[in-house]
C-alpha positions in Angstrom: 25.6 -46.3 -133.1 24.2 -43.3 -134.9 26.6 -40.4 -133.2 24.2 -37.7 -135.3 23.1 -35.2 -132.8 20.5 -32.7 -133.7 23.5 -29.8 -134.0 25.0 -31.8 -136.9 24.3 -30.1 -140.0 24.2 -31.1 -143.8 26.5 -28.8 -145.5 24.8 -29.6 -148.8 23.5 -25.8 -149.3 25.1 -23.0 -147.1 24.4 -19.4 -146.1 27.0 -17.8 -144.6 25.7 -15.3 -142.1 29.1 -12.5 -141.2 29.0 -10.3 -137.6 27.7 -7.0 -139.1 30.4 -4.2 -139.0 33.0 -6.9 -138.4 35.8 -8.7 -140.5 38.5 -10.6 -139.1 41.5 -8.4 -139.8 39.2 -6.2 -137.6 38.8 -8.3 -134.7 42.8 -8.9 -134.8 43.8 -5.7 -134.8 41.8 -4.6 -131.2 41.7 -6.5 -128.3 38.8 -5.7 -126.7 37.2 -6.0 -122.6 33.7 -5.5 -123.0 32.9 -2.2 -124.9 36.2 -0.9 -124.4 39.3 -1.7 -126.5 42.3 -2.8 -123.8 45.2 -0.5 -123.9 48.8 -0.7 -122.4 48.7 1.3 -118.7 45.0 0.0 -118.1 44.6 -1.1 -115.0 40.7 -1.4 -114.8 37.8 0.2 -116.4 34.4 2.1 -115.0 31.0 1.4 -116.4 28.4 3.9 -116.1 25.3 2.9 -114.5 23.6 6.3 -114.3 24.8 9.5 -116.2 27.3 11.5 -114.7 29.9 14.4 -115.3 33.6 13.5 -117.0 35.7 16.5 -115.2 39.2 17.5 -116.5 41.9 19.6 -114.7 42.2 23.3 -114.6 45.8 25.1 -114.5 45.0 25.3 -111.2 45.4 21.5 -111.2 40.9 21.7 -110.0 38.5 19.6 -111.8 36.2 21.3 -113.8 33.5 19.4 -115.8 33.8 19.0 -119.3 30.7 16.8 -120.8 28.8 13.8 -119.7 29.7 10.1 -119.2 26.2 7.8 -120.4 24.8 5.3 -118.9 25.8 2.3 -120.3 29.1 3.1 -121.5 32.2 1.6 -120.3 35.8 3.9 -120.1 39.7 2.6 -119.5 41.2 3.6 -116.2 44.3 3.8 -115.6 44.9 5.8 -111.9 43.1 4.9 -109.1 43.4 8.8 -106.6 41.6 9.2 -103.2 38.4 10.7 -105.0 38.1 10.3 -108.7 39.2 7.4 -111.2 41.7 8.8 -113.8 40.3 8.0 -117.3 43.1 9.6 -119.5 46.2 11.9 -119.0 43.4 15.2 -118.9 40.1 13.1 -118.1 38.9 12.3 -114.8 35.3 10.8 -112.9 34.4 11.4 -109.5 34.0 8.1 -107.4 30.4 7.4 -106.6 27.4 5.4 -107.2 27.0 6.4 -110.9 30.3 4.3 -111.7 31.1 0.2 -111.1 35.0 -0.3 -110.9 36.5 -3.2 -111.8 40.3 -4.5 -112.0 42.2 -5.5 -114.7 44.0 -8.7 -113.3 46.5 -10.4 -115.2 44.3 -13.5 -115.5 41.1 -11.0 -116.9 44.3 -9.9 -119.4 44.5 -13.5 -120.3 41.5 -13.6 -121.1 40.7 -10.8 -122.9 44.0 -11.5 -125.3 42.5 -15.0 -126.2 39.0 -13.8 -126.5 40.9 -11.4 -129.2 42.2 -13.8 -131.2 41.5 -14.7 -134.7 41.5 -18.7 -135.2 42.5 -20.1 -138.9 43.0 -23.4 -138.2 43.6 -26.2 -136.2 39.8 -27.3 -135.6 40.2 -30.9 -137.1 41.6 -33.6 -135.3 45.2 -33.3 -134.6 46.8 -36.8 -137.1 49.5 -37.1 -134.3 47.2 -38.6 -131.8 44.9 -41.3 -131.4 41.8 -40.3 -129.9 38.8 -41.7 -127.3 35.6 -40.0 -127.3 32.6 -41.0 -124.9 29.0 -41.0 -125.9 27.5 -41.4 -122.8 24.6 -44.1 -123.6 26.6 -45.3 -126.2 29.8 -46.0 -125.6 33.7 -45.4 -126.0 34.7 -44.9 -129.3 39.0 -44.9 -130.7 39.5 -42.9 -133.5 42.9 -43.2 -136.0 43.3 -41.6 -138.4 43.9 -43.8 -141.8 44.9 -41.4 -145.0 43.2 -39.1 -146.8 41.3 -39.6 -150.3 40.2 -36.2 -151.9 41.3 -33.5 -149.4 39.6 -35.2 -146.7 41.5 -36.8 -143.7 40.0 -40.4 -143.2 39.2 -41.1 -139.5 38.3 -45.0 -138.5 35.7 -44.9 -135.0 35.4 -47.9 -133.5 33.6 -49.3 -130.6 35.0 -52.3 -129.3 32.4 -53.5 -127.1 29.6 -53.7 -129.8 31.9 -54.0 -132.7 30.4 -50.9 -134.2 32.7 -49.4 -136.9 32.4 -45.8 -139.1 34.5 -43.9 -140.9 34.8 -39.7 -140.4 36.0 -37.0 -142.5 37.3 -33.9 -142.2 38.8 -31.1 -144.3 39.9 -27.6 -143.5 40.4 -24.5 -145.5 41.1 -21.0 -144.9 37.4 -20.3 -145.0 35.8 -23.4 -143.7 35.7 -26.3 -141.5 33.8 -29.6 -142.6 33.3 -33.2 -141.3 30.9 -35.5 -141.0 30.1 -39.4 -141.8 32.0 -40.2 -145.0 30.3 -41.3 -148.2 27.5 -39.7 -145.9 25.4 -36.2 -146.3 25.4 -35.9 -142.8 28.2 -33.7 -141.0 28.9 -30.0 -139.7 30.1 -26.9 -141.4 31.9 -24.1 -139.6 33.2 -20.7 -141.2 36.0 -20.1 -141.0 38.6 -17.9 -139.7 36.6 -17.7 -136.1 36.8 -14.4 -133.6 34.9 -13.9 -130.8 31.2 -13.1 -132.0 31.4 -14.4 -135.7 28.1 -15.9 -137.1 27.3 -17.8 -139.6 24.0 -20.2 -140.8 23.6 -23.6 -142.1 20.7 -25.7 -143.3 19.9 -28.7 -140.9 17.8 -31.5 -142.7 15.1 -32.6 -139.2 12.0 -34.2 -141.4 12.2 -30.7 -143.7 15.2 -28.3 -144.0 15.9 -26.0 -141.2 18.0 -23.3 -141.1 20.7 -23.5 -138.4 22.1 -20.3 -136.5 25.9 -20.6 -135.0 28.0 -17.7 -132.9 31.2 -18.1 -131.2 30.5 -17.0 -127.8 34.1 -17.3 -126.6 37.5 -18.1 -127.1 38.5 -18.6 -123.4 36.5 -21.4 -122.4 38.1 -23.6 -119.9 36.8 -27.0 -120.4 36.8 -30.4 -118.5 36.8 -33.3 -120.2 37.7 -36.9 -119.2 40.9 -36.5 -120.9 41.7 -33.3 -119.0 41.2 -29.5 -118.6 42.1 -27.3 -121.5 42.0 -23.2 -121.3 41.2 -20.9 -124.0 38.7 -23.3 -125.7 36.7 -22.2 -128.9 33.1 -22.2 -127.8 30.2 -22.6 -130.6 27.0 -22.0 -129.4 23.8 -23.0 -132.0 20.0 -22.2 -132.4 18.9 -25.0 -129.9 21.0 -23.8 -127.2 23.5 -26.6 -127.4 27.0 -25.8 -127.0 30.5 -27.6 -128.9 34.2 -26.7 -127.9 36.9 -27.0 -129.6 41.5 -26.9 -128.6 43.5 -25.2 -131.7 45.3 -28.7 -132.9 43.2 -31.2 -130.9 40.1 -30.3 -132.5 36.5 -31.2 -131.1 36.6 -31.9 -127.5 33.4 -31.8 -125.8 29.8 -31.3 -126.9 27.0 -30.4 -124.8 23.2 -29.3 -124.8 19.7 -29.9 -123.1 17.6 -32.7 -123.2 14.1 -32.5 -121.0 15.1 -28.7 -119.7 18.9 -30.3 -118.1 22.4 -29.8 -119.2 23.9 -33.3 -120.9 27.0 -34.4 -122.2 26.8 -35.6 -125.5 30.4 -36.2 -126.7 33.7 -35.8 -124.9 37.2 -36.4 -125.2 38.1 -39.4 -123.2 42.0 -40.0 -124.0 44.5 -39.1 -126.1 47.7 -41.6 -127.1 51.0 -39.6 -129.2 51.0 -42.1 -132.0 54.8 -43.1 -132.4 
């Protein structure tokens, strides 16, 4: 079986495209919701859907307005009173129309702290576990893992119903994550660390060269698979719309993408055996 789906990539030649503005001792050091960084004593945040007046208190202890919220912009709350939201120790809003509240739950707090994270490793198969993977059409494939020959782990794939056999490699770095067919130049190149956001590019050989666009679009996923459910999955989204998702020290877990206009599965984790 040819497992090469169109989101493979060659990683003969590589351009590495960063987020603009961000670097990932950045995107560890806030932990953002949205727009807004989170902050200890949130416990929700407004968004401003029309313009409208930001008030703070007199000595009288009266509001008096100070400036304008805009549109669009999204501000930490962290009192709810009878009238107005309080946005800092001396800043306030007036409850109306002009403002969309929502809570800060401890499962949104989840999820914003793993949608902060900064991932370094851990994207390669795990050599602790023997692995299943369905290819629906295809079949079930077990992977082991066999050694390693010039910084590459060696992974054996075999189907027993057809007999079909291939060997996968994978190697990880501090700034990148490759694997593919071995003795092959098929395979997929990620760059690494990841944080929410990052993006990078790759050349994709389809007939000619074609240049390959990749973003992490979250770091919260939960995903079913076969072999069960796993929260806070790494989710890489490419140019075709097809979607991957990867568990820190399982590796890849499911793949998925469109074929005729509808949503199919085109790898997923099936089982997974503790090798003794």
């Amino acid at each position: 079986m040819n497992r090469v789906l169109k989101w493979l990539c060659c990683f003969t030649f590589v351009i590495a495209l960063s987020t603009a503005g961000i670097t990932a001792s950045q995107a560890a050091s806030k932990v953002m919701w949205g727009k807004l960084e989170y902050k200890s004593g949130m416990i929700g945040k407004v968004t401003v859907t029309k313009d409208t007046t930001r008030y703070e208190k007199n000595t009288k202890g009266k509001l008096v307005s100070v400036g304008k919220m805009k549109k669009g912009e999204e501000w930490g709350v962290y009192a709810l009173k009878p009238q107005h939201y309080e946005l800092t120790r001396k800043t306030y809003a007036v409850k109306s129309g002009s403002l969309k509240y929502e809570a800060l739950t401890k499962s949104k707090i989840d999820q914003i702290k793993a949608d902060s994270r900064v991932i370094t490793s851990g994207l390669k198969p795990s050599t602790k576990y023997e692995y299943q993977f369905s290819y629906p059409g295809y079949g079930l494939y077990t992977s082991k893992f066999i050694g390693r020959e010039n910084g590459y782990d060696l992974w054996d794939s075999y189907d027993s119903r057809t007999g079909n056999r291939e060997t996968w490699c994978y190697f990880e770095s501090k700034s990148e994550f490759v694997y593919g067919i071995y003795e092959s130049d098929v395979g997929s190149w990620i760059k690494m660390p990841l944080y929410l956001n990052k993006r990078w590019s790759d050349y994709v050989e389809m007939g000619s060269d074609e240049l390959m666009y990749y973003r992490v679009t979250s770091l919260s996923k939960t995903v079913t698979t076969k072999a069960g459910t796993f929260r806070n999955a790494i989710e890489i989204k490419d140019s075709f719309g097809n979607y991957s998702y990867y568990y820190p020290g399982i590796g890849l877990i499911k793949s998925i993408g469109y074929q005729n206009k509808k949503m199919v599965v085109y790898e997923e984790l099936y089982k997974m055996t503790k090798v003794r």
